[in-house]
C-alpha positions as CSV (number, residue, x, y, z in Angstrom):
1,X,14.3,13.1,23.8
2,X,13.8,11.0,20.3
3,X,14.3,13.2,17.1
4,X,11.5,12.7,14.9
5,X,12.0,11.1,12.0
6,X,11.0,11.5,8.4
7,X,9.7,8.2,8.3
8,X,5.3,6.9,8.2
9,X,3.0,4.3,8.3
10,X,1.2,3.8,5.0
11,X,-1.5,1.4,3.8
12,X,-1.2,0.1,0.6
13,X,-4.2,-1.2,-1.0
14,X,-5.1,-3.4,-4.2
15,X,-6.5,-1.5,-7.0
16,X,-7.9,-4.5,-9.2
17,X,-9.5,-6.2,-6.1
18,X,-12.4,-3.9,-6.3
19,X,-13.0,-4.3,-9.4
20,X,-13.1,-7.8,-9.7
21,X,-16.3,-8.5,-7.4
22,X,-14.3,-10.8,-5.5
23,X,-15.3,-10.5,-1.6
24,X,-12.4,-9.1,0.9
25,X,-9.6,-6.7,0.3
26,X,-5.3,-7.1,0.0
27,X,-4.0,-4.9,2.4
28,X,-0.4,-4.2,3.4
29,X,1.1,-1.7,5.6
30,X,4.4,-0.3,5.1
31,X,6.8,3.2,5.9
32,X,8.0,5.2,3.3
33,X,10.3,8.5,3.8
34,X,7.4,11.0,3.2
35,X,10.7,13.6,2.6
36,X,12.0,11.8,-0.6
37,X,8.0,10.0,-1.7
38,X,6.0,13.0,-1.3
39,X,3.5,11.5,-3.7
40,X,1.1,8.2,-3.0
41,X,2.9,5.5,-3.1
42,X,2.2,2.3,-5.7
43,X,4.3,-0.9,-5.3
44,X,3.2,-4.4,-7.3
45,X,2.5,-6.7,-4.5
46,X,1.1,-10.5,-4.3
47,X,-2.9,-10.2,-3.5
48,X,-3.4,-13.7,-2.1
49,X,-7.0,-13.8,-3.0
50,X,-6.5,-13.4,-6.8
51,X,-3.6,-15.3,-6.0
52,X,-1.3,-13.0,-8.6
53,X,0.9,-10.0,-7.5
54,X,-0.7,-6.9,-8.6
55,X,-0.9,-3.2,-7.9
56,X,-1.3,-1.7,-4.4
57,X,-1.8,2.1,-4.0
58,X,-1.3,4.4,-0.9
59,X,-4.7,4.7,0.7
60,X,-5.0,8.0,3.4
């Protein structure tokens, strides 16, 4: 039998997309250790459609 792990799928999603008016959304999915991140994660990221990296937060 597998021992579960500590380890989960997020979605990270771009915070200044939105804003911006621009149609679409910058998506990427990722795990993170939800034992040593309990928080919502944020990681800068390259949004392809503003073509500049910017910031993606943990959506639930």
């Amino acid at each position: 039998m597998a021992k579960k792990g500590n380890r989960v799928q997020v979605i990270l999603e771009c915070t200044e997309h939105k804003a911006s008016g621009v149609p679409g959304t910058s998506r990427y999915i990722t795990t993170k250790n939800k034992k040593n991140t309990p928080d919502r994660m944020e990681l800068k990221k390259y949004n392809p459609i503003l073509k500049k990296m910017t910031i993606h937060k943990e959506i639930k």
